[in-house]
Steps between C-alpha positions, in 0.01 A plus 500: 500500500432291188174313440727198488601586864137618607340174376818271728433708794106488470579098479713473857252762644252221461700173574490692909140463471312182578158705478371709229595825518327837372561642175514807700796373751685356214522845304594668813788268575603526169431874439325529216099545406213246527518510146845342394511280799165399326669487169783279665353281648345389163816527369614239680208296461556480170846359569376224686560631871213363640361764719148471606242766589372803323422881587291557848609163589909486522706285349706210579820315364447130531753314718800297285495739233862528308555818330599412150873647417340713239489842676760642567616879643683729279899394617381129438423536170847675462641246602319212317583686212890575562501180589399287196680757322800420660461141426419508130824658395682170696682288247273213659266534222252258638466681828509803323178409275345378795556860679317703210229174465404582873462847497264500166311246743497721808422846269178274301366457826532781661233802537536745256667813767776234570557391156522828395781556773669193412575626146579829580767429790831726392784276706704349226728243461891540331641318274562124549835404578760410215589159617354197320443122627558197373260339668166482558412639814172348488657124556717663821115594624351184408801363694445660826125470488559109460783482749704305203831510430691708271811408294711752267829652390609759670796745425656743787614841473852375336294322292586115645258282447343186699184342501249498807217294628319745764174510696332825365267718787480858365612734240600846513421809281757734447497823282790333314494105608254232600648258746402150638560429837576115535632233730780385269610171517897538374553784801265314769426868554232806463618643090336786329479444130531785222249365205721683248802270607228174480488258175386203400242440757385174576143454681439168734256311659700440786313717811786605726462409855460806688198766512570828275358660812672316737861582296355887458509564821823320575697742196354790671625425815881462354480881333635657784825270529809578405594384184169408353433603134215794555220522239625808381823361433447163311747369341594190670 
């Protein structure tokens, strides 16, 4: 077990305690010596878990405490770190900047044993895919977020194009495509957008008059109907 680990467990040990409990008992349940559960317990008095009490006395975890998402066990750094990885080789270069901004933020506040893990992590990410966009993803974000409509040029596999107003909810990321998922307003239908076959975007301040979470859960439910486009097939 990692001290990462030991130091999470030590914490739920002592949110089942409403009385303070003996060094003693707590190095038992956790199986190690007086001495580090003395040595973390100060360690996570220094992160601001307020625990209360002191050797020959127990100790005690006051009630409403939220452990702060800065420990983590070993797989969850992994995955923090394939993660934002992941991200910051997506054409969205905004999200992308925002991915390697928030784990230099996570790793500067970190303790040193986790920091150290964080940079030396060996899962790697390939190479981004070939495909460029000519938009920027960041407005189809914005979009969604706002619940505002979207208007652009799109061109289908034969290359035909028409233009579209739609009511943007989500967007998908592919290895090789990023799709929107929108109520469009030409089919009166569910469409899945490619952004590599959207142009000349045009924002609005026109909120559309349905939820994003409401329409969410009303695409998911048409996936398993026949002739629906699936997200992995998006060309609409």
């Amino acid at each position: 077990m990692s001290r990462s680990e030991r130091l999470l467990d030590l914490i739920q040990i002592l949110r089942r305690h409403r009385r303070p409990v003996s060094g003693r008992m707590l190095a038992d349940d956790m199986g190690v010596s007086i001495r580090t559960l003395y040595r973390d317990i100060a360690t996570l008095q220094g992160q601001g878990a307020p625990i209360e009490g002191e050797a020959g006395l127990g100790y005690v975890l006051k009630p409403g405490f939220m452990l702060p998402p800065l420990m983590f066990t070993d797989e969850e750094i992994e995955a923090i770190v394939l993660g934002s990885r992941w991200v910051a080789k997506q054409p969205d270069k905004r999200l992308a900047a925002a991915a390697t901004d928030a784990l230099s933020k996570i790793a500067a506040v970190l303790p040193d044993d986790l920091r150290e893990d964080l940079d030396a992590t060996t899962l790697l990410v390939g190479p981004g895919s070939a495909s460029v966009e000519a938009i920027d993803l960041g407005i189809v974000r914005q979009a969604i977020r706002n619940e505002r409509k979207l208007g652009f040029l799109y061109r289908d596999a034969g290359g035909a194009a028409s233009e579209r107003m739609v009511w943007p909810f989500a967007l998908g990321f592919f290895d090789k495509v990023r799709v929107m998922v929108a109520w469009c307003e030409m089919r009166k239908d569910f469409r899945h957008f490619r952004a590599d076959r959207m142009s000349h975007l045009m924002t609005t301040d026109i909120r559309y008059p349905r939820r994003r979470q409401v329409m969410l859960k009303e695409w998911r439910a048409t996936l398993d109907k026949p002739g629906q486009n699936a997200p992995g097939h998006p060309a609409v």
